[in-house]
N, C-alpha and C positions, 0 to 999 in steps of 0.2 A: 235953161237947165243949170243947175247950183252947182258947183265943184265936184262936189262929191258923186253926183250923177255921171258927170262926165270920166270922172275917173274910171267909176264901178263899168260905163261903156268900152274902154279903153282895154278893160280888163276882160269883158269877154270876147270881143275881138282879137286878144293873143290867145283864148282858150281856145278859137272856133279855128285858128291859125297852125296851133300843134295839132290840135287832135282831131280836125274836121269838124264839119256840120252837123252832122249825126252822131258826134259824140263816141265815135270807135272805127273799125276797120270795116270797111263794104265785106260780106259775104262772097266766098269764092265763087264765080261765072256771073256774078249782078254788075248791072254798067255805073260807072260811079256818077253819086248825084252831081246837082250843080254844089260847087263847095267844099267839096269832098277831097282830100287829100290822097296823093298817090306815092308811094315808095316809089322813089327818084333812085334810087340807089344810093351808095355811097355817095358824101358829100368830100370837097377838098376843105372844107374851114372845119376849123378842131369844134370837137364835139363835148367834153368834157363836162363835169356838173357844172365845174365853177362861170362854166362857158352858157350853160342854160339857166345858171339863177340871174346873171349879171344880163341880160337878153330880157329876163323876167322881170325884172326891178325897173329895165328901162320902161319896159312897155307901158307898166303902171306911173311912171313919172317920175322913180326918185334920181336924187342927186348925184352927179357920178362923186366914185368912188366910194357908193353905199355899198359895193360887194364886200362882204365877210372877210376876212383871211381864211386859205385851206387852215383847214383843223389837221395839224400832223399826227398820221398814222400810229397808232400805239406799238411798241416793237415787239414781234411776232413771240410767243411763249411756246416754248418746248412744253410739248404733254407727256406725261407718262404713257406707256403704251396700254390699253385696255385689258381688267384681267382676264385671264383665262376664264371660260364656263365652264361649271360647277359638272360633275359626272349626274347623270340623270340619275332620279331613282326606282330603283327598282319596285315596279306594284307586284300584285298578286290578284290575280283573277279571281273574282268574288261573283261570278253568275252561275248558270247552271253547267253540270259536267266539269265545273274547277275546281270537285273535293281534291287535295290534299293528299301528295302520296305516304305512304303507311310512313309512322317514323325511322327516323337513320339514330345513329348513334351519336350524330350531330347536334340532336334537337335537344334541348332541353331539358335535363336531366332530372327533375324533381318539378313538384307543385307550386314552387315559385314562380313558375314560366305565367305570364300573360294567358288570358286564352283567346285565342285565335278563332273558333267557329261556335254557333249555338246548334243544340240542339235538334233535330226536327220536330216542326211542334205540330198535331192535329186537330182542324178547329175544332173540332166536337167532341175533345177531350185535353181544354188547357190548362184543367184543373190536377191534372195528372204531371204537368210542366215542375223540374227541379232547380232551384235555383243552383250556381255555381259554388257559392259559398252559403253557409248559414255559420252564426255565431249567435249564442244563450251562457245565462253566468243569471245565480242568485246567492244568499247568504243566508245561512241560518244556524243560530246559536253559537255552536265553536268549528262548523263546515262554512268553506266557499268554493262553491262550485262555477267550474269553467267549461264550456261544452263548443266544440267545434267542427266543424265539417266541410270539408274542400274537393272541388274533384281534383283529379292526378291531372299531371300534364300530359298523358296519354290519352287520356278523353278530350282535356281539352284541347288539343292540337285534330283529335278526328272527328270534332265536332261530335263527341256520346253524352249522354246522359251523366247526370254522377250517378253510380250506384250504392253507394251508402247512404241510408235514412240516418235521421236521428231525433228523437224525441224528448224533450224534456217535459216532468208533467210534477203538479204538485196537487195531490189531493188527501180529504180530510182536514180536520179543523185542530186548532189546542196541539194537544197531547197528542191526539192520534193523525197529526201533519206528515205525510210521509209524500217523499221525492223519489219519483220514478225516471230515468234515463235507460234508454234504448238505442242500440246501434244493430242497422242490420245495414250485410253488402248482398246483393243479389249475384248471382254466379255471372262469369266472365263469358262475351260473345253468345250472350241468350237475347232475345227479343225479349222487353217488357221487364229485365232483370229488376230497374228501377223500381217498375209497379209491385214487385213482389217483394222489396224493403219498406218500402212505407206501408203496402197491409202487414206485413209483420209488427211493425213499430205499433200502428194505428192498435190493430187484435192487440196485442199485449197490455196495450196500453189503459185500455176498455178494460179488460180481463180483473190487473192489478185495480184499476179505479173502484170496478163495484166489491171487490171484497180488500178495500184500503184497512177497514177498522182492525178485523181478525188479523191483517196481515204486521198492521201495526203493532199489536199485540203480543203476537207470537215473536216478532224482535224484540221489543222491550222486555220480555221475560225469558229471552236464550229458548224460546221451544224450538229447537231445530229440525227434530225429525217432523214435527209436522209443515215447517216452513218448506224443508224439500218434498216431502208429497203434496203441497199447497201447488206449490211452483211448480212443480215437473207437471202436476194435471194442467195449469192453465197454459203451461209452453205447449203442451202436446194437442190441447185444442187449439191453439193458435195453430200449427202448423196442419192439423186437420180442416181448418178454415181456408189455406192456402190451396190444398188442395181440390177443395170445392170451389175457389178461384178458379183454377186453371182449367178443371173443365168446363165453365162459363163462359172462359174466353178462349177455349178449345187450343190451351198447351199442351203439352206432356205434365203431367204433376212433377216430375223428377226434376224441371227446368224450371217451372214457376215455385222456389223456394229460396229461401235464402237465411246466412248464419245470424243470428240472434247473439247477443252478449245484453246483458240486463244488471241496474242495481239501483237499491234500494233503499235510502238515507232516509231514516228518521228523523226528523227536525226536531225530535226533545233534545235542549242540550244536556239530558241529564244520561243518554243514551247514545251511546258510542258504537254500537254496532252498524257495521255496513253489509250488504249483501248482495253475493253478487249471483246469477244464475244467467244459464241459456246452453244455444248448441249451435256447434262450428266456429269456425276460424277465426282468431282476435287475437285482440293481451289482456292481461291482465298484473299490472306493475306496481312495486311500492316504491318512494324512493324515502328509503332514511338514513340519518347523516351521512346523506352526498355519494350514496351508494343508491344501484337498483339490484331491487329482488323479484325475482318473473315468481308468483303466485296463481298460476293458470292449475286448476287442477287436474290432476293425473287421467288420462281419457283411457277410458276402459276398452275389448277389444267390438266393442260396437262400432257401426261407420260412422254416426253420428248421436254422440251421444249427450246424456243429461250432463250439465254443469254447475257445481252447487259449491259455496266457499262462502264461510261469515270472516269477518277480520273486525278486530275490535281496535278502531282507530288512536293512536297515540299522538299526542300535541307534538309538532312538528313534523308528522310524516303526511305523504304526498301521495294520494292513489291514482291510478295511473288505469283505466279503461278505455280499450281502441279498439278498430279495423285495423286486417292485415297492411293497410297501405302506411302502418305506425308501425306495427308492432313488428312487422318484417328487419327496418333497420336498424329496431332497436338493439333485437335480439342479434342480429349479423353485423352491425357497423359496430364497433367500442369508440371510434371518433364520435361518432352520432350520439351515442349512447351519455357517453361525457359532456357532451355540449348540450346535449339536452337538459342533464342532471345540473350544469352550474346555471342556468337559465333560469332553474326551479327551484333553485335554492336560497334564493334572497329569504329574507327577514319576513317579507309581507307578499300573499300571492299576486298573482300579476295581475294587472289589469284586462279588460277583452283583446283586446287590440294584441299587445304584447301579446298575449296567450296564442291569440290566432297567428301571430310570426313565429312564434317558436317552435312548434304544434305542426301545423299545415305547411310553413314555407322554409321551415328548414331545410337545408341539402344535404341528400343525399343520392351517390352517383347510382344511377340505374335503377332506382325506386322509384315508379311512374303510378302506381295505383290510389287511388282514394283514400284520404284521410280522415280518419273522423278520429275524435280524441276527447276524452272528457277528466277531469282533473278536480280531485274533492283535496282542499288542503286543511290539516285540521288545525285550528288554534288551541 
């Protein structure tokens, strides 16, 4: 046998030495094999590492005084104490039976707020689904128009519907190009309010498109009287349509309705008239230099009555068409009112974006309703 053999013997004769024969501890109640090592107990000769490498080295042959030197201990380090943890955070129960109790005076004060829950939606009518926000904007000749629509943070915190529609529509060609905008809110705490603002928008919309040419017409040559008997007929079929809605889908007619505000922008830039019509609750605003003027016209003693107004637009003024959920703080806040009016005032109207901050997510305190807001600025 060559050196090397002998060594590598040597070697496992001290492995079979420490750890036994079998290479670990005998199983508790097994009788130990031949070879097999037994806990002796305590030993009197010191037991130390440096005491079993130097025991090690001999076994295998080397030279005395091949043991190491101890390696001196590194001197112990003061820790910092560990930080405190962090306060849990609070969830919110998002399964069934965890809607949301009604709002506090706490919550969020205007349509800026985030929204918090969607909608119920029904499969077999997801075509009927409102988005949260909408935003539309186009330009034509010496008009650029800006059109917006937001739910309030009172819907969106109880998980409703928005109920404000809004339509933007461009029909006709040339000359006889005319721009339709529609805003309707369906009444508060109704089943389906939603569905009964987008058929208003939808009928109207329809209504205006097939007689676009006459209707263009009759603005570009100032025919008024006949624009308000044009218009009051097709508003007053529209809401004769709503209520063959609602016995369809077996409402009360009195609940599936909703307020209408409408207008009318000819895209000749050689024509300046705008027009505004419909019935129930909105605004109707100018802003010029840096002032607003409420031009809602005079409501007669009907409950709900016809709305008819031309205004013949001047380079640099700002019209101003909404839902109550605008028009409420326009007319009752004057901070609101001001901070809206220097927003609008720049040089050049605003962009989408910008429009829909100023518009939808302005504050104000205790104004929780739907916004919709549409903004013709003339150059």
């Amino acid at each position: 046998m060559n050196q090397q053999g002998a060594r590598r013997g040597q070697e496992d004769d001290w492995w079979r030495q420490l750890y036994g024969e079998g290479g670990g501890e005998a199983a508790v109640g097994d009788a130990p094999e031949r070879g097999a090592v037994r806990d002796a107990g305590p030993a009197d000769a010191s037991d130390t590492l440096d005491d079993r490498v130097e025991s090690a080295l001999r076994a295998v042959g080397a030279p005395e005084g091949a043991v190491p030197p101890a390696r001196a201990e590194p001197p112990a380090r003061k820790l910092p104490p560990p930080p405190e943890p962090a306060a849990p955070i609070p969830l919110r129960a998002t399964g069934p039976g965890s809607r949301p109790p009604a709002p506090t005076w706490g919550m969020p004060s205007s349509p800026a707020a985030e929204p918090v829950a969607l909608p119920a939606a029904d499969p077999d009518a997801l075509d009927e689904l409102v988005p949260d926000t909408v935003l539309d904007g186009a330009r034509y000749g010496s008009l650029t128009l800006r059109a917006a629509s937001q739910r309030g943070a009172s819907a969106r915190y109880r998980g409703e519907a928005r109920r404000d529609a809004l339509l933007t529509a461009r029909f006709g060609t040339g000359r006889h190009t005319l721009i339709l905008v529609a805003v309707a809110t369906g009444l508060p705490a109704v089943e389906g309010a939603h569905r009964a603002a987008q058929d208003a928008c939808v009928w109207i919309g329809g209504a205006v498109g097939r007689s676009c040419t006459r209707l263009a017409q009759d603005i570009r040559t100032d025919h008024r009287d006949a624009l308000v008997s044009g218009l009051q007929r097709l508003t007053d079929r529209t809401y004769g349509k709503l209520r063959a809605r609602a016995l369809d889908r077996g409402a009360a007619p009195e609940n599936y309705t909703a307020a209408l505000r409408c207008l009318l922008l000819p895209a000749d830039p050689d024509c300046r008239t705008r027009v505004f019509f419909g019935v129930g609750a909105g605004g109707l605003f100018r802003l010029r230099d840096g002032a607003w003027q409420d031009l809602e016209p005079a409501a007669t003693h009907q409950p709900e009555p016809f709305r008819f107004r031309a205004e013949r637009g001047r380079p640099g003024d700002t019209l101003l068409l909404c839902s109550t959920g605008l028009a409420e703080p326009l007319q009752q806040e004057p901070d609101f009112a001001a901070r809206l009016a220097a927003q609008w005032s720049a040089p050049e109207p605003p962009g989408l974006v910008p429009f829909l901050t100023t518009t939808a997510q302005l504050r104000a305190q205790g104004h929780t309703k739907d916004r919709t807001a549409v903004g013709v600025w003339e150059s």
